[in-house]
KEKOL-850458 format. One record per residue (C-alpha): residue in one letter; x, y, z. Coordinates in nm, 4 decimals, padded with zeros to 6 digits. Layout:
# residues N
@rest: a; x: X; y: Y; z: Z
...
# end
This chain:
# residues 326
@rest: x; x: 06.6643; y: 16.1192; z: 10.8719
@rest: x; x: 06.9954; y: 16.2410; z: 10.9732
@rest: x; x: 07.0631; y: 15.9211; z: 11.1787
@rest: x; x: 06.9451; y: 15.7056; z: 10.9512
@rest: x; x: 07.1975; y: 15.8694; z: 10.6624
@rest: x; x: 07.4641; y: 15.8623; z: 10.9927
@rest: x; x: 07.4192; y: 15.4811; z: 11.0377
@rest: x; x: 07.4255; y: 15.4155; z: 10.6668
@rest: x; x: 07.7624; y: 15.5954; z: 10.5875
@rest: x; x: 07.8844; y: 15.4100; z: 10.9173
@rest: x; x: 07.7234; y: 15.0553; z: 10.7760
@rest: x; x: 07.9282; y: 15.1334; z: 10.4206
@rest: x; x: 08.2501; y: 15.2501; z: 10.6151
@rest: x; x: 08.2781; y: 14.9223; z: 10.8214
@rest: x; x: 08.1622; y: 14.6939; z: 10.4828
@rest: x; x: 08.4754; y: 14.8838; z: 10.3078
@rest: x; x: 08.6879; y: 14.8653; z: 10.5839
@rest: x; x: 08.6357; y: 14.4772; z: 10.5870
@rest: x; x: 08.6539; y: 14.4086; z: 10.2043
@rest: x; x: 09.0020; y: 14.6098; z: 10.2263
@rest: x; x: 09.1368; y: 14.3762; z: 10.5761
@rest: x; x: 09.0238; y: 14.0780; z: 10.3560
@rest: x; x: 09.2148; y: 14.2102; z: 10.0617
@rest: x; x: 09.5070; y: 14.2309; z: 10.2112
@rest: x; x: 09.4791; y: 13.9410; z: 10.4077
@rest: x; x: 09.4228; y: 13.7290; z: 10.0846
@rest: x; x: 09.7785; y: 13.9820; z: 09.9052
@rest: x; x: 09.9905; y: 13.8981; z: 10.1704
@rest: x; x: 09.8826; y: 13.5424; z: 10.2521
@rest: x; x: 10.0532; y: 13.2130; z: 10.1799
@rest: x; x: 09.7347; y: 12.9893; z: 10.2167
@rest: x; x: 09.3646; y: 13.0260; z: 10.1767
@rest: x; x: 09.1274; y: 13.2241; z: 10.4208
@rest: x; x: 09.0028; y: 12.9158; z: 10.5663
@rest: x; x: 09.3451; y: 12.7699; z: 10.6589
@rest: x; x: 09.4356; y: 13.1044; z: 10.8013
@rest: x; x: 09.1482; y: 13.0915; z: 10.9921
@rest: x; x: 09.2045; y: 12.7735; z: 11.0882
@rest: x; x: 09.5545; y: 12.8291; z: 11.1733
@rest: x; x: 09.4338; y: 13.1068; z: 11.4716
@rest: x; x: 09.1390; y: 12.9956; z: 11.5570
@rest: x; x: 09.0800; y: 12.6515; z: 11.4614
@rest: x; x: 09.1650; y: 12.3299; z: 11.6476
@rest: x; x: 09.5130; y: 12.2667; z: 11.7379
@rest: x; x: 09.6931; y: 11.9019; z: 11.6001
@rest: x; x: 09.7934; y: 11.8029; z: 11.9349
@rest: x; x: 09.4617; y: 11.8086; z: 12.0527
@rest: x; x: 09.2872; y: 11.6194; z: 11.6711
@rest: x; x: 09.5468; y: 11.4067; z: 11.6202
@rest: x; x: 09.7443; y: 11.3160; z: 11.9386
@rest: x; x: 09.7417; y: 10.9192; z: 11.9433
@rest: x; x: 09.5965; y: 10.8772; z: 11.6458
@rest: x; x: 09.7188; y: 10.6362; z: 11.3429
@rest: x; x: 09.8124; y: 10.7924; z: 11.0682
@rest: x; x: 09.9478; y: 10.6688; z: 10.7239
@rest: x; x: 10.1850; y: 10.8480; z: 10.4904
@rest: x; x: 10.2906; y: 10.7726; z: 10.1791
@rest: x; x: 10.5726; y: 10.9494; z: 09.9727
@rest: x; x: 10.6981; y: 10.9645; z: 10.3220
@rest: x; x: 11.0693; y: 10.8952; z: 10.2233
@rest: x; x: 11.1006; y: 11.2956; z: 10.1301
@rest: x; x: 10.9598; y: 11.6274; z: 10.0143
@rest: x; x: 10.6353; y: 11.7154; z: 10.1967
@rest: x; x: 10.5534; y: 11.3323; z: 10.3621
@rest: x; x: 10.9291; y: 11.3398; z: 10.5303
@rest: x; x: 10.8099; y: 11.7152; z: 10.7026
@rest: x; x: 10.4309; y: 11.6173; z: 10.7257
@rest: x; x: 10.5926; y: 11.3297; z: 10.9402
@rest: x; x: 10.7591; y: 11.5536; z: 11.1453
@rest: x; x: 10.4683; y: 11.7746; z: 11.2150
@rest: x; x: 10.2300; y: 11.4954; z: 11.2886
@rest: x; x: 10.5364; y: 11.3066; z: 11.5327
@rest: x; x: 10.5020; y: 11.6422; z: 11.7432
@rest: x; x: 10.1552; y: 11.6310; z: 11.7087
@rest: x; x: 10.1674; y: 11.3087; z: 11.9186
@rest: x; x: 10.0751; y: 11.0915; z: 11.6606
@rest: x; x: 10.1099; y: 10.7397; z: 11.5795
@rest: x; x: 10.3271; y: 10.6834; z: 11.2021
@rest: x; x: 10.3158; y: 10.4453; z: 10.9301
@rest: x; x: 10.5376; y: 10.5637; z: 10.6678
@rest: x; x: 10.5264; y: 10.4177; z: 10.3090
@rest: x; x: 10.7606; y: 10.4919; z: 10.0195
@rest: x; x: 10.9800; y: 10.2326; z: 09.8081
@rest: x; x: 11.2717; y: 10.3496; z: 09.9757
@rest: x; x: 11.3423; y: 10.1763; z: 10.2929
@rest: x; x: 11.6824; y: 10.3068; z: 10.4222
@rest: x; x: 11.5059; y: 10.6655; z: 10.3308
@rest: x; x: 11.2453; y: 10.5873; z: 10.5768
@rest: x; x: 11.4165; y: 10.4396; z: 10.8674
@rest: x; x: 11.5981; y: 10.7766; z: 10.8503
@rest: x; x: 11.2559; y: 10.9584; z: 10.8810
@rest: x; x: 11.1851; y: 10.7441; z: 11.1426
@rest: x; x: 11.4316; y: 10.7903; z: 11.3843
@rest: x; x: 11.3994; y: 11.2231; z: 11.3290
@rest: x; x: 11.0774; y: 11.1530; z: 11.4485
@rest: x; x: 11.1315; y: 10.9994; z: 11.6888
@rest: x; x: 11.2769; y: 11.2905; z: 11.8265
@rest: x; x: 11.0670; y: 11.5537; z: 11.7102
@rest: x; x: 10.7264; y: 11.4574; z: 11.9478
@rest: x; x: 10.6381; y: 11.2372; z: 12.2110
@rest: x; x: 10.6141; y: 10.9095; z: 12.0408
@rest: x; x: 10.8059; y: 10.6031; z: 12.1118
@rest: x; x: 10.9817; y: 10.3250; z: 11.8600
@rest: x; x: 10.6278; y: 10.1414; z: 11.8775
@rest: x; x: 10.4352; y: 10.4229; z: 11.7594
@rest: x; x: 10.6320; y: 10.4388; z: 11.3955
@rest: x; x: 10.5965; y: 10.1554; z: 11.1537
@rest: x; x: 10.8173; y: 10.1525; z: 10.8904
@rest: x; x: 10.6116; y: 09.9892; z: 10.5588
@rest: x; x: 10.7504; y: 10.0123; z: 10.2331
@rest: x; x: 10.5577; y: 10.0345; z: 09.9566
@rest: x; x: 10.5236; y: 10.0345; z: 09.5772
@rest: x; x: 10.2023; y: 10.2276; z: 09.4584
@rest: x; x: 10.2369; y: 10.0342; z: 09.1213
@rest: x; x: 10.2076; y: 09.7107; z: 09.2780
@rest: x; x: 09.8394; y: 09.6523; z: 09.3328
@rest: x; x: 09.7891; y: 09.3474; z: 09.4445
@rest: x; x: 10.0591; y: 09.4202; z: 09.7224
@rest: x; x: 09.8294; y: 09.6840; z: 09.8865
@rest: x; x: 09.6073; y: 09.4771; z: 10.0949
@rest: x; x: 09.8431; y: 09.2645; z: 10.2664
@rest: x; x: 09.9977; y: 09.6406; z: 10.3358
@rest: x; x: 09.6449; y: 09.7398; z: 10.4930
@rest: x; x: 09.6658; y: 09.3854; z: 10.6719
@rest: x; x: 10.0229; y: 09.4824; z: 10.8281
@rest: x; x: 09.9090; y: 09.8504; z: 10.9641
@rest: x; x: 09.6255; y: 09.6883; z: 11.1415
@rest: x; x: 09.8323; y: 09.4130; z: 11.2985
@rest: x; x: 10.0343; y: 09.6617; z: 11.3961
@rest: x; x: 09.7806; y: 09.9430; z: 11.4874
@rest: x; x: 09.4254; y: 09.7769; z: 11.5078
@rest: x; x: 09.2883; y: 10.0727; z: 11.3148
@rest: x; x: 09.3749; y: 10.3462; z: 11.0378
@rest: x; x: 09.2538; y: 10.6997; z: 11.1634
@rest: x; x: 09.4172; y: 10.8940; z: 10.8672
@rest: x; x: 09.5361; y: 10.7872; z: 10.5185
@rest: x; x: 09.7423; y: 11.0832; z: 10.3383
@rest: x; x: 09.7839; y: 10.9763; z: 09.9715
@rest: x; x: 10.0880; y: 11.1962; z: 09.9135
@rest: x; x: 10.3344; y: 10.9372; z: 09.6652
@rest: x; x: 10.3405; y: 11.1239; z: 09.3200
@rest: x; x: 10.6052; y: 11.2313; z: 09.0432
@rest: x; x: 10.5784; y: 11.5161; z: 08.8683
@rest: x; x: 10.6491; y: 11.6094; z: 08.5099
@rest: x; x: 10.7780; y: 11.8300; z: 08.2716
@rest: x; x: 10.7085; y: 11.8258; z: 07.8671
@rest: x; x: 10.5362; y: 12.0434; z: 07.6010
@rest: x; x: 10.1697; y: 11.8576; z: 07.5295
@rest: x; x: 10.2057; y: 11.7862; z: 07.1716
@rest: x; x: 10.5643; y: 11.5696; z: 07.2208
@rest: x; x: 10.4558; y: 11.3809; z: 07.5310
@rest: x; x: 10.4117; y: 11.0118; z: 07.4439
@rest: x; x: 10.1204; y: 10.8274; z: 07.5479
@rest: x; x: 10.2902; y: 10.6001; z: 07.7540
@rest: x; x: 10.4140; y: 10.8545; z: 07.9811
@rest: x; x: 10.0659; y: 10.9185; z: 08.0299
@rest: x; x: 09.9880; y: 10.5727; z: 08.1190
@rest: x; x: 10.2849; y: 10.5825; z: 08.3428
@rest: x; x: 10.1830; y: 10.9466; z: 08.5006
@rest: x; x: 09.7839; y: 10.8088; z: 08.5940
@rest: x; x: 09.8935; y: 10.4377; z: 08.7046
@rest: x; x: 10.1021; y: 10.6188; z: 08.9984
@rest: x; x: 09.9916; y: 10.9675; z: 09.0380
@rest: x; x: 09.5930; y: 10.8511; z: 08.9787
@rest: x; x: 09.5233; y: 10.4578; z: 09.0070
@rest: x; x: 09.7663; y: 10.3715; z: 09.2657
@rest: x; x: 09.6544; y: 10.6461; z: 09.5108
@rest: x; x: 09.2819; y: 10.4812; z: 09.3855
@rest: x; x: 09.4168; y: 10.1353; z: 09.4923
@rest: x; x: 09.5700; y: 10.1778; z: 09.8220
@rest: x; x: 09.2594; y: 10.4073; z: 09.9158
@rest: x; x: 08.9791; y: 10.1076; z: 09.8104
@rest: x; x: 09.2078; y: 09.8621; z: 10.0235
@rest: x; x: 09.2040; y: 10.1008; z: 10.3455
@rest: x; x: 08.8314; y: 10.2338; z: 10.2942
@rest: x; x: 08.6559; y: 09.9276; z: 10.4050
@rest: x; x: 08.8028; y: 09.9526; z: 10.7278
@rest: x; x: 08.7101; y: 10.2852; z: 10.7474
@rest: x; x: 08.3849; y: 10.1905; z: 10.6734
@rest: x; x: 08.3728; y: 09.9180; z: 10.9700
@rest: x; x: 08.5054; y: 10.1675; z: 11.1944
@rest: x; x: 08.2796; y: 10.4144; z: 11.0909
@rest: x; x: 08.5102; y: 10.7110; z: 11.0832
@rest: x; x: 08.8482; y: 10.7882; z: 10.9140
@rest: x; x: 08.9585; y: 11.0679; z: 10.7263
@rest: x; x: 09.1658; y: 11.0626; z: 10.3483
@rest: x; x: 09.3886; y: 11.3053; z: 10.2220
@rest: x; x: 09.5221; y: 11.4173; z: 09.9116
@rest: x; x: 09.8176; y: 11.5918; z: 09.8452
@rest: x; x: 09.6920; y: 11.7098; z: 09.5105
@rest: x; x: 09.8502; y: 12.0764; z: 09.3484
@rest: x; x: 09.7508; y: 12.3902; z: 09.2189
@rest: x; x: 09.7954; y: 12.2498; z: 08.9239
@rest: x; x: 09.4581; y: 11.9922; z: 09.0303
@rest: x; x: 09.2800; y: 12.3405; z: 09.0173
@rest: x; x: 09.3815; y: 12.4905; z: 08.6884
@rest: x; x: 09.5628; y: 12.4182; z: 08.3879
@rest: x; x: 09.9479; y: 12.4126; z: 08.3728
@rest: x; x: 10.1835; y: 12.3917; z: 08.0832
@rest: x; x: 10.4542; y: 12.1863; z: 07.9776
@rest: x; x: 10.3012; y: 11.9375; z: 08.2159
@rest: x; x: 09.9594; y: 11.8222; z: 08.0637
@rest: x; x: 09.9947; y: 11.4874; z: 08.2106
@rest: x; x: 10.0772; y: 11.5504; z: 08.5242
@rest: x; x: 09.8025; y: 11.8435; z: 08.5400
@rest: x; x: 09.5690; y: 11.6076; z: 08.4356
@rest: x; x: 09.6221; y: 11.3149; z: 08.7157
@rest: x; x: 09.5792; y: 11.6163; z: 08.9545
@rest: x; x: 09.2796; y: 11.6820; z: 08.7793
@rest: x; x: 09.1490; y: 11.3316; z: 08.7774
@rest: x; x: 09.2242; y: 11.3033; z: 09.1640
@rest: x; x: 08.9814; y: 11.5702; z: 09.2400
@rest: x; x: 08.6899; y: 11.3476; z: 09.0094
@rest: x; x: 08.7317; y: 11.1001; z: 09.2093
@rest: x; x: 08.7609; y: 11.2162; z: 09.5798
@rest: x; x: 08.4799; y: 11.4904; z: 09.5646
@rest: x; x: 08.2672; y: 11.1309; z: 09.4530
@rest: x; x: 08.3789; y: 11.0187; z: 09.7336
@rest: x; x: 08.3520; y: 11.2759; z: 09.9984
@rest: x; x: 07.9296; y: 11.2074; z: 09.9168
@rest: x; x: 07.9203; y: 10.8685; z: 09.9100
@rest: x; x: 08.1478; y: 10.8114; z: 10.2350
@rest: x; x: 07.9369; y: 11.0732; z: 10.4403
@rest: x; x: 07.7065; y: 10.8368; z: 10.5967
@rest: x; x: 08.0223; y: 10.6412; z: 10.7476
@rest: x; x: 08.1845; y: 10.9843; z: 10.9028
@rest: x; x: 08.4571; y: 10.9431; z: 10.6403
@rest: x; x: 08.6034; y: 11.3019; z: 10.5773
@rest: x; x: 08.8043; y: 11.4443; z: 10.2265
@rest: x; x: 09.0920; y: 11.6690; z: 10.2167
@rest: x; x: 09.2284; y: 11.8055; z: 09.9080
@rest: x; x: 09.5479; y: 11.9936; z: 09.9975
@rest: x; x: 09.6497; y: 12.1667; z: 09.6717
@rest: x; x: 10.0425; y: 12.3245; z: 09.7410
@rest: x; x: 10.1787; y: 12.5833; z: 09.5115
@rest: x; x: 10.5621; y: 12.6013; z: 09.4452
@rest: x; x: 10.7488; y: 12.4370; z: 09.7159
@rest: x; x: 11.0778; y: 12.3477; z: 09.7719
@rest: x; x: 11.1261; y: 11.9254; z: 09.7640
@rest: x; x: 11.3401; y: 11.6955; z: 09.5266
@rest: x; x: 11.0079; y: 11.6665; z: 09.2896
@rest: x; x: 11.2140; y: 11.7938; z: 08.9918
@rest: x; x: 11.4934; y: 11.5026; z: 08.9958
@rest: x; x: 11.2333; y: 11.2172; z: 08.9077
@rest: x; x: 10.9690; y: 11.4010; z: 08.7370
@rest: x; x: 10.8781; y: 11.2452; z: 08.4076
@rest: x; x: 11.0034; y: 11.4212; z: 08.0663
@rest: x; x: 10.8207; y: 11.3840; z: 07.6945
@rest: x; x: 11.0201; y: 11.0531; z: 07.6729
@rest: x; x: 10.9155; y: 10.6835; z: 07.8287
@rest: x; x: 11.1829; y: 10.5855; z: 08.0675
@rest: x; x: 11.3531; y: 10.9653; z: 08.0527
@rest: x; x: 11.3919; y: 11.1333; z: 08.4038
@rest: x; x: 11.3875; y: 11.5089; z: 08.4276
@rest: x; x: 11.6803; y: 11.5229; z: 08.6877
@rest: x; x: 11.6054; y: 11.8827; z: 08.7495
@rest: x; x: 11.7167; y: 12.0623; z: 09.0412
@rest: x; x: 11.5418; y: 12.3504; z: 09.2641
@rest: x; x: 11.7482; y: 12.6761; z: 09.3179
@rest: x; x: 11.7640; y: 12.8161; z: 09.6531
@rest: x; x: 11.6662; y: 13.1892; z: 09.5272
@rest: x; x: 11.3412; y: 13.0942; z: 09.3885
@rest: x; x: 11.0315; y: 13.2244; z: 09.5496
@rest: x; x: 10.8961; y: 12.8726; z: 09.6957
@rest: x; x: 10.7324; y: 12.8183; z: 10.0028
@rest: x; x: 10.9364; y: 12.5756; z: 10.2577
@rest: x; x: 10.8585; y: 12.1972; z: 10.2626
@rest: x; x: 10.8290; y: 12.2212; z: 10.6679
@rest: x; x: 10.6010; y: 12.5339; z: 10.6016
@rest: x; x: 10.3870; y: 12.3613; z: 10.3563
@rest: x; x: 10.3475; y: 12.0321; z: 10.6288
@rest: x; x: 10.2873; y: 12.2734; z: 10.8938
@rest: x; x: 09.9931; y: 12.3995; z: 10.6986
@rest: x; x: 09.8849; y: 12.0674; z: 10.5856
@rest: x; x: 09.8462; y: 11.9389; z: 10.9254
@rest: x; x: 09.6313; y: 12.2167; z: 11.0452
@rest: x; x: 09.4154; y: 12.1393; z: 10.7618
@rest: x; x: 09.3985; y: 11.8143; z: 10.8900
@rest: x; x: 09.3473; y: 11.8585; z: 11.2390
@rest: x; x: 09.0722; y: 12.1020; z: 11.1119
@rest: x; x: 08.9076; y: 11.8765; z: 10.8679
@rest: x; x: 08.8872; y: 12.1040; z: 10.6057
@rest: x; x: 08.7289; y: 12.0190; z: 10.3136
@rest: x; x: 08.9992; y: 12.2062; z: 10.0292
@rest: x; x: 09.2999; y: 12.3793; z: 10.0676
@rest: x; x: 09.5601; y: 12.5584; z: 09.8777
@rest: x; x: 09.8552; y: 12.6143; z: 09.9926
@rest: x; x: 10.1537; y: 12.9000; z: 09.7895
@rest: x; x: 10.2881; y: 13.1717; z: 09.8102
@rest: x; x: 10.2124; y: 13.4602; z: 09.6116
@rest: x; x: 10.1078; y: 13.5212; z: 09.3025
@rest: x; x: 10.0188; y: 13.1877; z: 09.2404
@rest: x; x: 09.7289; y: 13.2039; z: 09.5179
@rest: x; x: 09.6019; y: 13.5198; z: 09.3765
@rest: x; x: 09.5506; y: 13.3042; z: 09.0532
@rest: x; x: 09.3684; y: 12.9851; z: 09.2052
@rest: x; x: 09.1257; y: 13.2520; z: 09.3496
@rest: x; x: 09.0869; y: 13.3948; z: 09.0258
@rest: x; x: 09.0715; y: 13.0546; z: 08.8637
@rest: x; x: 08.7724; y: 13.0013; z: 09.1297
@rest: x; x: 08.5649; y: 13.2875; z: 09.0903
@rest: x; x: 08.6537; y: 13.4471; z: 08.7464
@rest: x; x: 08.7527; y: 13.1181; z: 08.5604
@rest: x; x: 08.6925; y: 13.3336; z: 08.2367
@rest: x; x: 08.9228; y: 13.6195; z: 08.3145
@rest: x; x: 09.1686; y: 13.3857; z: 08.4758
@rest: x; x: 09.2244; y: 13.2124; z: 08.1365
@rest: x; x: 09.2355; y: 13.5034; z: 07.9603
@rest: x; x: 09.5316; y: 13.6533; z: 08.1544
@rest: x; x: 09.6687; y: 13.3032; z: 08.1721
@rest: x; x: 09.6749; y: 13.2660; z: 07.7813
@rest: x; x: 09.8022; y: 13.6450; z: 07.7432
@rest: x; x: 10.1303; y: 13.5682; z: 08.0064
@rest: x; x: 10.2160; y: 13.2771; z: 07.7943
@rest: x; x: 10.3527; y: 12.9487; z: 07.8522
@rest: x; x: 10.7360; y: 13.1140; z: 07.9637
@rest: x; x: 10.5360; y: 13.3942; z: 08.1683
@rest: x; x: 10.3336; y: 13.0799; z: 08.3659
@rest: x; x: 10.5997; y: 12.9261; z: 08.3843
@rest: x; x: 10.8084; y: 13.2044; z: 08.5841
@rest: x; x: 10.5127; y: 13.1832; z: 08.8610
@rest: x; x: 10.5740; y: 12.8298; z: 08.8571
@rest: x; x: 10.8880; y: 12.7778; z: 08.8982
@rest: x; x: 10.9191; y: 13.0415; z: 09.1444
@rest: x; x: 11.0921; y: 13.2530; z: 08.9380
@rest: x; x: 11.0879; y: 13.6831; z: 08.9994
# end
């Protein structure tokens, strides 16, 4: 009797002990549990993604310029895509000296997600140039900021033909080689705001939202080819998102600015993660620093609580946590 009682305190120690390591893991991390894990134990990118071909768009700056980087050093092979060509040549040649990887291993594509019927000659070019797509990271986006009620429709047009239907586009042109291959791996650069609701930026929360529809349909219905979903949702993070991100108005840039004192996780931090989920294949990610992870978790398990506190802080209190603000 007394060992059994012995073993059972012990048993109730360790369980305590664990749930408090896991606590404070999850308090003092910038990224989910299974990214951390991944980081330590999982598989390293040199070793998934050395030599293979890997497409980027948005690639001109922000998080595609530094997931660029990351992958270049990984060993792989680039295509980057934006609408900015000088931009990318630029990207180009600091990756070229941030890996092994020659001037034959980067192909410099440019790209406008709102042209549609341009994508499939794009596709066309890649494999001329590559014979196969291995990775496709949908990462092109604007962002926005406007109070619900005074947004116009047409910025929400606007917001879901790039953010939504030309990530949509350039995906269906690339899939069916995927398909022949039978392997490849997509990845979307979503946000914590494609996991819970976000104001003064209803349409852009909701193209985040949308992208998540349509890529968990997809993760079941490309299974069978060995075709593999990431959803990489970031948190604040430091890029140039704010000068281009759409306003209330049609045709009315934000031209906002980032300050360097705001609590924001690095753009090279945010690729660095990114890439391990890739490597790793994990299904869902989130990426931020605190508190905003504490709230996706909360938004995940306790979606009734989460709103709660989310409706009692306010739109200037979420707002703070968004912008990165103490």
């Amino acid at each position: 009797m007394v060992l059994k009682m012995f073993l059972l305190t012990v048993g109730i120690i360790i369980i305590i002990l664990y749930a408090v390591v896991q606590l404070i893991r999850i308090i003092l991390a910038d990224c989910d549990l299974s990214l951390q894990y991944a980081q330590y134990m999982g598989t390293s990118t040199y070793t998934a993604l050395a030599h293979k071909v890997v497409w980027i768009t948005g690639a001109s700056s922000g998080i595609g310029e530094y997931l660029a980087y990351e992958l270049a050093q990984a060993g792989c092979k680039l295509v980057l895509s934006a609408r900015r060509e000088d931009e990318l040549n630029r990207v180009k040649k600091q990756c070229l000296t941030s890996g092994p990887i020659k001037e034959e291993d980067i192909l410099v594509l440019p790209l406008d997600l709102l042209k549609f019927d341009s994508h499939k000659d794009a596709v066309d070019k890649v494999l001329q140039n590559f014979n196969k797509i291995d990775v496709l990271v949908n990462n092109a986006g604007r962002s926005q900021r406007a109070a619900w009620i005074e947004t116009d429709i047409e910025v929400d047009r606007q917001m879901f033909e790039l953010n939504v239907l030309g990530t949509l586009s350039l995906t269906k042109a690339v899939l069916p080689k995927m398909v022949e291959q039978k392997s490849g791996h997509i990845v979307v650069i979503s946000s914590a705001a494609g996991k819970l609701g976000a104001p003064n930026s209803g349409s852009y929360t909701g193209s985040k939202h949308a992208l998540h529809g349509y890529f968990e349909s997809l993760r079941i219905e490309s299974a069978l080819d060995n075709i593999e979903i990431t959803m990489v949702c970031p948190g604040p993070v430091f890029s140039n998102i704010l000068a281009t991100a759409f306003t209330e108005e049609n045709g009315k840039m934000l031209q906002g600015q980032m300050q360097q004192g705001e609590k924001r996780m690095s753009t090279s931090r945010c690729a660095a993660l990114t890439a391990t989920a890739i490597a790793n294949k994990l299904d869902e990610v989130w990426i931020s620093p605190q508190p905003v992870l504490i709230f996706m978790y909360l938004f995940q398990y306790m979606p009734t609580i989460a709103r709660r506190i989310g409706v009692k802080m306010g739109v200037k209190g979420i707002k703070k946590l968004r912008e990165g603000q103490q």
